[in-house]
ROGU-665716 format. One record per residue (C-alpha): residue in three letters; chain; x, y, z. Coordinates in Angstrom, 2 decimals, always signed. Layout:
% residues N
+-----+-------+---------+---------+---------+
| res | chain |       u |       v |       w |
+-----+-------+---------+---------+---------+
| Ala |     A |       X |       Y |       Z |
...
+-----+-------+---------+---------+---------+
% end
This chain:
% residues 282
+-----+-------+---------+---------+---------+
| res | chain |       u |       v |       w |
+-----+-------+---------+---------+---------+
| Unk |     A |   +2.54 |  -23.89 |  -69.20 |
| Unk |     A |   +5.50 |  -26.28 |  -70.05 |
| Unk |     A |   +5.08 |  -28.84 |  -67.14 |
| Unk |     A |   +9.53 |  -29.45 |  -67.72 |
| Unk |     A |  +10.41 |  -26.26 |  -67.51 |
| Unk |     A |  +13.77 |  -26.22 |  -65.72 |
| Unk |     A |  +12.11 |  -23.19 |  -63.45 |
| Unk |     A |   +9.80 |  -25.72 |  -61.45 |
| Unk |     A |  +11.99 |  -28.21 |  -61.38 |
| Unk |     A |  +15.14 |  -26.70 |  -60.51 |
| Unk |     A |  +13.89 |  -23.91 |  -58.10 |
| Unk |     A |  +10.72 |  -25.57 |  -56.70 |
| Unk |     A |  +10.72 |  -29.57 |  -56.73 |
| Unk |     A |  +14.25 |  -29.97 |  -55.49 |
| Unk |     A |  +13.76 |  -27.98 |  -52.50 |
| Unk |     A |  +10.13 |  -29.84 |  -51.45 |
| Unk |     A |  +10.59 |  -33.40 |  -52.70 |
| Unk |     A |  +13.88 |  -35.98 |  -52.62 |
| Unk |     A |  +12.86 |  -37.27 |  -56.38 |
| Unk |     A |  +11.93 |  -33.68 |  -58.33 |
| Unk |     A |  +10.78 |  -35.31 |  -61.19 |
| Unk |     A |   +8.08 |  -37.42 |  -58.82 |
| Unk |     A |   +5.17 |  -34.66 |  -59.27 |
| Unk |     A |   +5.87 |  -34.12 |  -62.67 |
| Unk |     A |   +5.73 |  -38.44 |  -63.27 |
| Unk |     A |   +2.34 |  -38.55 |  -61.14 |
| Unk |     A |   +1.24 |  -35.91 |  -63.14 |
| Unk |     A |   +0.18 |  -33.75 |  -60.36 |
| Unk |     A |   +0.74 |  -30.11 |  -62.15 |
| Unk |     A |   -2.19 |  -28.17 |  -64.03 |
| Unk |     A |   -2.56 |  -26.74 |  -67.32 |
| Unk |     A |   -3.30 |  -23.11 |  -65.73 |
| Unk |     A |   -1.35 |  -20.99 |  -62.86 |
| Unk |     A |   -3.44 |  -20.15 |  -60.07 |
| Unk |     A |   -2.77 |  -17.01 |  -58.50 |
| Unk |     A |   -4.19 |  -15.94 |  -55.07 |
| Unk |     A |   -4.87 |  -12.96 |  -53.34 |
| Unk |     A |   -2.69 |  -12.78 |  -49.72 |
| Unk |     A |   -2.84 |  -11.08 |  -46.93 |
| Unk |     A |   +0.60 |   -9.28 |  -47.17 |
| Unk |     A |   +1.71 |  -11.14 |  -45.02 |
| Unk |     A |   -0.40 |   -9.87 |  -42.31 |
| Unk |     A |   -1.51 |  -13.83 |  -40.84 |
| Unk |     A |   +2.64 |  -14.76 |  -40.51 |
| Unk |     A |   +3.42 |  -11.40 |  -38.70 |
| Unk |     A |   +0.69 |  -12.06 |  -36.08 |
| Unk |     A |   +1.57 |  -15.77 |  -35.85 |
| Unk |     A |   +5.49 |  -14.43 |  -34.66 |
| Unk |     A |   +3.90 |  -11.97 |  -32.48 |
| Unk |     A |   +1.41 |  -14.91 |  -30.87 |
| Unk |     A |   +4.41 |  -17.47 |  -30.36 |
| Unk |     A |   +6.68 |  -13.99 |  -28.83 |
| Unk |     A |   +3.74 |  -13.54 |  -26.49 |
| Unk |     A |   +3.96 |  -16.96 |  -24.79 |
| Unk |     A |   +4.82 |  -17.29 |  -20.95 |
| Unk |     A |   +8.14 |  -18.80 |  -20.83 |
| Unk |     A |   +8.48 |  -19.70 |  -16.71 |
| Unk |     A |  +12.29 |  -19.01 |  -16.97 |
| Unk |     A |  +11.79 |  -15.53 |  -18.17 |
| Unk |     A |   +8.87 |  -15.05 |  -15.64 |
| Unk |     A |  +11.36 |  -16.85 |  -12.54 |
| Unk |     A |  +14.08 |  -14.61 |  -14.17 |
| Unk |     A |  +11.73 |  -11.63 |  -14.18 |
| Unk |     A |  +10.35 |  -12.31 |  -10.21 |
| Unk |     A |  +13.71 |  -12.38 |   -8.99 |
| Unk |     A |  +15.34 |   -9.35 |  -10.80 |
| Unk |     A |  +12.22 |   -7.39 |   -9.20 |
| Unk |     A |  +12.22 |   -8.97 |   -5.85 |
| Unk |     A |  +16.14 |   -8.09 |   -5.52 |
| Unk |     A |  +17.11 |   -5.73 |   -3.44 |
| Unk |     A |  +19.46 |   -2.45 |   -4.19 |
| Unk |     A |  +22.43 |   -3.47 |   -2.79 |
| Unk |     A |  +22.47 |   -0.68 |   -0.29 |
| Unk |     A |  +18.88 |   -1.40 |   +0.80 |
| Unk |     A |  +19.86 |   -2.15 |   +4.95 |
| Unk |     A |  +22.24 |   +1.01 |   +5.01 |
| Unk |     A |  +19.13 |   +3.13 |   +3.13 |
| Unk |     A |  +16.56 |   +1.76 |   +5.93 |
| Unk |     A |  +19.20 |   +1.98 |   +8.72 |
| Unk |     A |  +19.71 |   +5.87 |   +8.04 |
| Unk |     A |  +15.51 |   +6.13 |   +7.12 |
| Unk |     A |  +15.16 |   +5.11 |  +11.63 |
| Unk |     A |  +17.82 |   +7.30 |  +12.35 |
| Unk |     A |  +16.56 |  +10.33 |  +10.62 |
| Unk |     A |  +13.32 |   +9.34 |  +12.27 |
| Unk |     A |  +14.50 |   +8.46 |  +15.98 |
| Unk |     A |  +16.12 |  +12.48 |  +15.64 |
| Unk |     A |  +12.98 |  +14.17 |  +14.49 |
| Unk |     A |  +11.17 |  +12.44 |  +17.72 |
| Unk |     A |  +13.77 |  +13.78 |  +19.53 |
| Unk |     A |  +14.20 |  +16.96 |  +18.31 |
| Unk |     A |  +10.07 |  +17.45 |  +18.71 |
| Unk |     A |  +10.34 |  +16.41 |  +22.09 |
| Unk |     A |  +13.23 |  +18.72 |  +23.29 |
| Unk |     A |  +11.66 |  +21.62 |  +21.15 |
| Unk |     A |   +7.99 |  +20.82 |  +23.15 |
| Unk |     A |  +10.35 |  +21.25 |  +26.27 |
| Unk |     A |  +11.46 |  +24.96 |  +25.58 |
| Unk |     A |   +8.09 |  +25.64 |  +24.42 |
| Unk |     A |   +6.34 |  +24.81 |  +27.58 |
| Unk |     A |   +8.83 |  +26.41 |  +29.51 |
| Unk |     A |   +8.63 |  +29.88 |  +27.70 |
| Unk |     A |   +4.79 |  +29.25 |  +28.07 |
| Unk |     A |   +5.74 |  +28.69 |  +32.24 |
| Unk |     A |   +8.04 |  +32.11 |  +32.23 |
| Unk |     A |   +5.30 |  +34.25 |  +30.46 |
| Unk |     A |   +2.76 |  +32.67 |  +32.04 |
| Unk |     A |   +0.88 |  +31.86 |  +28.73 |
| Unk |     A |   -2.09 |  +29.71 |  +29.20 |
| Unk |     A |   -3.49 |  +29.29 |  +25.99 |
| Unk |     A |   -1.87 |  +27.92 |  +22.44 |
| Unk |     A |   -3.03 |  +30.72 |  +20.27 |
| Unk |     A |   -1.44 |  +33.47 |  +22.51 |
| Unk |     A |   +1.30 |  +30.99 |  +22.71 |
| Unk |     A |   +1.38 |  +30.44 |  +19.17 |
| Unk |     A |   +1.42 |  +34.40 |  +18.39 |
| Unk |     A |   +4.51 |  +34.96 |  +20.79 |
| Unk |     A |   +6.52 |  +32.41 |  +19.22 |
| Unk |     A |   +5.71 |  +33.69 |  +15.87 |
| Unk |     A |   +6.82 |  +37.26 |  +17.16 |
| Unk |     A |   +9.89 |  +36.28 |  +19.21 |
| Unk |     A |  +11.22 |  +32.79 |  +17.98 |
| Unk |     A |   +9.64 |  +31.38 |  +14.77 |
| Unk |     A |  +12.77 |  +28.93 |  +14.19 |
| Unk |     A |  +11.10 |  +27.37 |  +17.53 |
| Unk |     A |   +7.59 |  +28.00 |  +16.52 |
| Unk |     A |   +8.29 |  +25.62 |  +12.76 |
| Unk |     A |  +10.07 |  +22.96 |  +14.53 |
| Unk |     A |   +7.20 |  +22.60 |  +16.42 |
| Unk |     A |   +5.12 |  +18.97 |  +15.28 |
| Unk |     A |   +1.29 |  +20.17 |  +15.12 |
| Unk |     A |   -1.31 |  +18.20 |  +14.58 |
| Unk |     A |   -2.91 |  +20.46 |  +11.67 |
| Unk |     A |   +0.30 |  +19.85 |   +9.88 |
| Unk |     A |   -0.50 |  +16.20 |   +9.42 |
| Unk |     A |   -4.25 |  +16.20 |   +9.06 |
| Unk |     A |   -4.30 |  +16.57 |   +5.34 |
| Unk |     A |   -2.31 |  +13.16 |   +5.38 |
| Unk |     A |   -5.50 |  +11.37 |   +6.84 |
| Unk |     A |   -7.86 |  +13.92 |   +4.87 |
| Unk |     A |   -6.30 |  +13.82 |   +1.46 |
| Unk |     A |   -4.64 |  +10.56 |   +1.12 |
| Unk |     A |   -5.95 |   +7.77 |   +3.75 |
| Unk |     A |   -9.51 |   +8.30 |   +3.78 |
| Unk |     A |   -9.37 |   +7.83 |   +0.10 |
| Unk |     A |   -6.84 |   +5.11 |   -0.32 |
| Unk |     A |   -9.28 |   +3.07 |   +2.27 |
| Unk |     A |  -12.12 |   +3.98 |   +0.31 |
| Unk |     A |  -10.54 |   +2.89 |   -2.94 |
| Unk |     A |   -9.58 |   -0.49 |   -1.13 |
| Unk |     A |  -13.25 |   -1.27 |   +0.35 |
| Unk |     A |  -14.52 |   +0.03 |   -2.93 |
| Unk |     A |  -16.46 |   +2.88 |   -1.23 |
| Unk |     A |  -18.09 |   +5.36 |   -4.00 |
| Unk |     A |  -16.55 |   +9.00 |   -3.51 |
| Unk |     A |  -20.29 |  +10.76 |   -3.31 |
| Unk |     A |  -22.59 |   +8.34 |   -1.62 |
| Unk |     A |  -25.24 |  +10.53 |   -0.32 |
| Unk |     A |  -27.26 |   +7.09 |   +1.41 |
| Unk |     A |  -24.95 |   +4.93 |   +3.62 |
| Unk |     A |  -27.73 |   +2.38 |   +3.56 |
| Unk |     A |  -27.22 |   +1.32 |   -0.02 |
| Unk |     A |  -23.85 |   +1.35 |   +1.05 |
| Unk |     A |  -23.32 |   -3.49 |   +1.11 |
| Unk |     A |  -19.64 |   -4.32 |   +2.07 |
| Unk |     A |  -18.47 |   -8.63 |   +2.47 |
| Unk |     A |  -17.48 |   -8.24 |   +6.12 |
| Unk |     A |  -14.71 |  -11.16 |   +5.31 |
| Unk |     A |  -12.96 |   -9.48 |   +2.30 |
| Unk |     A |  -13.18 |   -6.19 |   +4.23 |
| Unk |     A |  -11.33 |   -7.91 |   +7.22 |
| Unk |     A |   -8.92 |   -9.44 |   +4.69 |
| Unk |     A |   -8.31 |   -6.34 |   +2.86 |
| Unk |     A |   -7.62 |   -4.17 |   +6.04 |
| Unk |     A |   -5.43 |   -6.54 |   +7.89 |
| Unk |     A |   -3.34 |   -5.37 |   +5.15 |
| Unk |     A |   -3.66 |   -2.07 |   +4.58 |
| Unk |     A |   -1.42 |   +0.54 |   +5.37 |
| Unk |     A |   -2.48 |   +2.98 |   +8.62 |
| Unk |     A |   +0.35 |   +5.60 |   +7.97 |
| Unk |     A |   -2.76 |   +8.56 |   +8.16 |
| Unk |     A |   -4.99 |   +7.52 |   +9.85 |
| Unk |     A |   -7.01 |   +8.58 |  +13.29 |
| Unk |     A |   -6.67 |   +6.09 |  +15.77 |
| Unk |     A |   -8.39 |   +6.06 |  +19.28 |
| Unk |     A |   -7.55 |   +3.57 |  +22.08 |
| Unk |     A |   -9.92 |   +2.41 |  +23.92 |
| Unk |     A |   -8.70 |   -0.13 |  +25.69 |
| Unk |     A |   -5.40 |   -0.68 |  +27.09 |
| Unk |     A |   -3.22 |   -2.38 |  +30.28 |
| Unk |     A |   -1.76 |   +0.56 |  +30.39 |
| Unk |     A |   -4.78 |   +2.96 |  +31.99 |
| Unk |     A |   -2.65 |   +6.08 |  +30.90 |
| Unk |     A |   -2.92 |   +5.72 |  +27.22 |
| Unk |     A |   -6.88 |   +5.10 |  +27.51 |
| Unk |     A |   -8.65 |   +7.60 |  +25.55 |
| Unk |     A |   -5.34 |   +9.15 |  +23.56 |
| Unk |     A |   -6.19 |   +9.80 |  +20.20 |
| Unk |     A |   -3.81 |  +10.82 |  +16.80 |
| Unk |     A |   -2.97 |  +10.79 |  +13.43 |
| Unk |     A |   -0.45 |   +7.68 |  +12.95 |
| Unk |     A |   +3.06 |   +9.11 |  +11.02 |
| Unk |     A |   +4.55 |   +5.30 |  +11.64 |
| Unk |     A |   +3.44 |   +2.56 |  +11.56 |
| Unk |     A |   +6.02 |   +0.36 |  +13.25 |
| Unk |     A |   +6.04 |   -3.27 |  +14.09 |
| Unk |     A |   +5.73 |   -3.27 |  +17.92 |
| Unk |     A |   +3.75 |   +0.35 |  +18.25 |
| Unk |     A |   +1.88 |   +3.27 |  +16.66 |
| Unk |     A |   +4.03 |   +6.68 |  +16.33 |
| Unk |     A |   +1.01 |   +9.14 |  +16.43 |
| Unk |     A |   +0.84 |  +13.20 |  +16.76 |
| Unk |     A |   -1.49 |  +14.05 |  +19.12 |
| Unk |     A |   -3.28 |  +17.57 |  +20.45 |
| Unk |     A |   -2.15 |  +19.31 |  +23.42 |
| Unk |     A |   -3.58 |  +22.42 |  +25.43 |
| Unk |     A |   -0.45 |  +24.13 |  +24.69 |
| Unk |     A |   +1.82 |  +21.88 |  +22.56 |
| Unk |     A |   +0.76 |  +18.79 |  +20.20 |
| Unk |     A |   +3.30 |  +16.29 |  +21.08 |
| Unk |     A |   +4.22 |  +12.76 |  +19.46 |
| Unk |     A |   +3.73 |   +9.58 |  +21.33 |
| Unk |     A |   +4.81 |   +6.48 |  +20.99 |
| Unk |     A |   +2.25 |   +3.72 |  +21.75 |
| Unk |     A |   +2.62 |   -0.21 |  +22.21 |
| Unk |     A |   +0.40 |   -2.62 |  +19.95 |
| Unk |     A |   +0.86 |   -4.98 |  +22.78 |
| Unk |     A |   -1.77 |   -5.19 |  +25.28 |
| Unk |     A |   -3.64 |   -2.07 |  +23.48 |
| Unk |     A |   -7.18 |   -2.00 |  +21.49 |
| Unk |     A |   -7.72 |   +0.83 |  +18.86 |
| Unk |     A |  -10.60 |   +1.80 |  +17.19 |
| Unk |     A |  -10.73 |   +3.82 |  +13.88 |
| Unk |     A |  -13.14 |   +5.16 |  +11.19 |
| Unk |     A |  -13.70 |   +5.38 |   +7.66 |
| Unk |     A |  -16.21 |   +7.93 |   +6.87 |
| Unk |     A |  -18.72 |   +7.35 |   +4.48 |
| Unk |     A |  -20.01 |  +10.55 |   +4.18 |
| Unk |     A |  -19.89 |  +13.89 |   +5.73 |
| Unk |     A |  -22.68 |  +12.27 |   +8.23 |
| Unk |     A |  -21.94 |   +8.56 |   +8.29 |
| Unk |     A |  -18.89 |   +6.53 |   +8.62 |
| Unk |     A |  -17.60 |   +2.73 |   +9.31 |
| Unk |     A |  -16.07 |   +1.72 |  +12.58 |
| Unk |     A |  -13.30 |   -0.78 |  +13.17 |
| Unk |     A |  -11.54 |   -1.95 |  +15.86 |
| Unk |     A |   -7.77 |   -2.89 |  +15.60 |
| Unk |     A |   -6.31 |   -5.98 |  +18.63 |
| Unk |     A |   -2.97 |   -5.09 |  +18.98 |
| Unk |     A |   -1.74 |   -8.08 |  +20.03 |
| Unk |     A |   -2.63 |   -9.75 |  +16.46 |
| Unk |     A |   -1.14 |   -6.90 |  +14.66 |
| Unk |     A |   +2.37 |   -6.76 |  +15.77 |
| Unk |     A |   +3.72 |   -6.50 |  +12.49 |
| Unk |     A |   +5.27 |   -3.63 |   +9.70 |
| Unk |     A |   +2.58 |   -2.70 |   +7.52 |
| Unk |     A |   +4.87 |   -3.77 |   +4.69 |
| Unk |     A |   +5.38 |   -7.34 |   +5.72 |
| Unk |     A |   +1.11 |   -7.07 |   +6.54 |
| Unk |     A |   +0.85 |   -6.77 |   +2.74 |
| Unk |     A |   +2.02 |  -10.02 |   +1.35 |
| Unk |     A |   +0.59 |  -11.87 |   +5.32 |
| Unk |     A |   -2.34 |  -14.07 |   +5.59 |
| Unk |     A |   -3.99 |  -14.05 |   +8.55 |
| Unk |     A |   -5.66 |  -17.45 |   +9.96 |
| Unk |     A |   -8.05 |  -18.27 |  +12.85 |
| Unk |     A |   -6.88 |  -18.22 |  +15.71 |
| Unk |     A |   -7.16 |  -18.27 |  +19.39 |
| Unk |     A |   -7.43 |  -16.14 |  +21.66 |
| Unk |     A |   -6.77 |  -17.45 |  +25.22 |
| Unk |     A |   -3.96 |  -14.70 |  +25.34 |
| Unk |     A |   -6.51 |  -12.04 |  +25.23 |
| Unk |     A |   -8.88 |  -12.65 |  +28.09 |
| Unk |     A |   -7.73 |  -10.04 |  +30.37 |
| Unk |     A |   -9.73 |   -7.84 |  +28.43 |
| Unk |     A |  -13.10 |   -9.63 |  +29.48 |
| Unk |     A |  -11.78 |  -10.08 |  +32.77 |
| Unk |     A |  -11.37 |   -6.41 |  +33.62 |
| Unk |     A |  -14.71 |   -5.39 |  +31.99 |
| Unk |     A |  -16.56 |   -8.04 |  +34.44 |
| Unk |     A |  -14.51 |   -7.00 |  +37.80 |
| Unk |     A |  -15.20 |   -3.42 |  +36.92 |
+-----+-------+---------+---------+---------+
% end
């Protein structure tokens, strides 16, 4: 090869070196032109793709707030969302009203023959009705296994005892959870009337549980206060088995969305001691 061919210099040197004629004076070039296998360009492609797939914090602050941003008619969206919902409870409860009172004029005692003459005579009436069927596949279908999913329950576990759950990431992960679904008892309350009234939860509101409970005649929808109240609930395990929890409704006074993103601390619970005081001047 010519080591002063004009190709080299012109086209090569002057583009990598201020002096071209430097690697030809230092005699740096060989008699023979080595030619290498490549990649195809293979190792340059993935070297773009590794410096694209870098985490700027810009895009990721850009990125946090374009997802956290609300629509812009998210108040008027929730605003009509209660509305609908304070007229359903309404509706239910002035539909449970003619009901019992055509169960009063025909003197029907029990909900099936009820049931049947609505079905005959008024079955506009008879679908408005809320029943508590109607909602059980919500905690059948969807809660049990959304809380099994979260506790990491296995679907078939014939044994409970091989069943081994951390008691403090189980607390964590339910002080979060949604309870739109599920069955909740309450056992204890300041309010001696509620004692012992058990339903499936259809909203789960900040200040109190919306639930549907069973009636003799009607099922009916009641509204009861967190405050002052003690639920218990279950997750079942199994068709035999299942896990029992108990819910203070004092420390839970909150949407289930804003539960979500909460951490709860220690705290105390001097605020709470009616509870043992009762039980010891029962």
């Amino acid at each position: 090869m010519d080591r002063v061919q004009p190709f080299i210099k012109e086209c090569l040197f002057t583009k990598n070196f201020d002096d071209p004629n430097k690697p030809i004076d230092e005699k740096r070039l060989q008699e023979t032109l080595l030619l290498l296998p490549t990649d195809g360009g293979l190792a340059s492609r993935l070297k773009r793709n590794k410096s694209k797939s870098h985490l700027d914090v810009t895009k990721i602050n850009d990125e946090s707030q374009r997802i956290g941003t609300k629509q812009p008619n998210y108040r008027q969206i929730n605003k009509n969302s209660k509305i609908a919902f304070k007229e359903y409870i309404n509706r239910c409860k002035l539909n449970r009203k003619k009901t019992l009172r055509i169960a009063h004029e025909h003197k029907l005692t029990t909900k099936d023959t009820l049931n049947d003459y609505l079905l005959e005579n008024n079955k506009e009436l008879y679908d408005s009705l809320p029943t508590y069927e109607k909602y059980l596949p919500m905690h059948e279908k969807l809660w049990v296994g959304y809380m099994k999913e979260i506790l990491n329950i296995p679907a078939n576990l014939s044994n409970s005892s091989k069943l081994s759950i951390n008691g403090t990431t189980a607390m964590m992960k339910l002080s979060m959870a949604d309870y739109n679904g599920s069955i909740l008892n309450v056992s204890k309350s300041r309010n001696k009337n509620l004692i012992g009234i058990q339903g499936i939860v259809i909203w789960d509101s900040q200040k109190s549980f919306i639930v549907v409970t069973r009636g003799k005649l009607v099922d009916q929808i009641k509204c009861i206060p967190k405050k002052g109240t003690v639920f218990n609930f279950e997750i079942p395990v199994n068709d035999e088995d299942a896990l029992q929890f108990t819910i203070l409704g004092d420390r839970f006074k909150y949407r289930s969305s804003d539960r979500a993103g909460r951490k709860f601390k220690n705290r105390r619970c001097d605020d709470m001691l009616y509870y043992v005081w009762k039980e010891e001047t029962v």
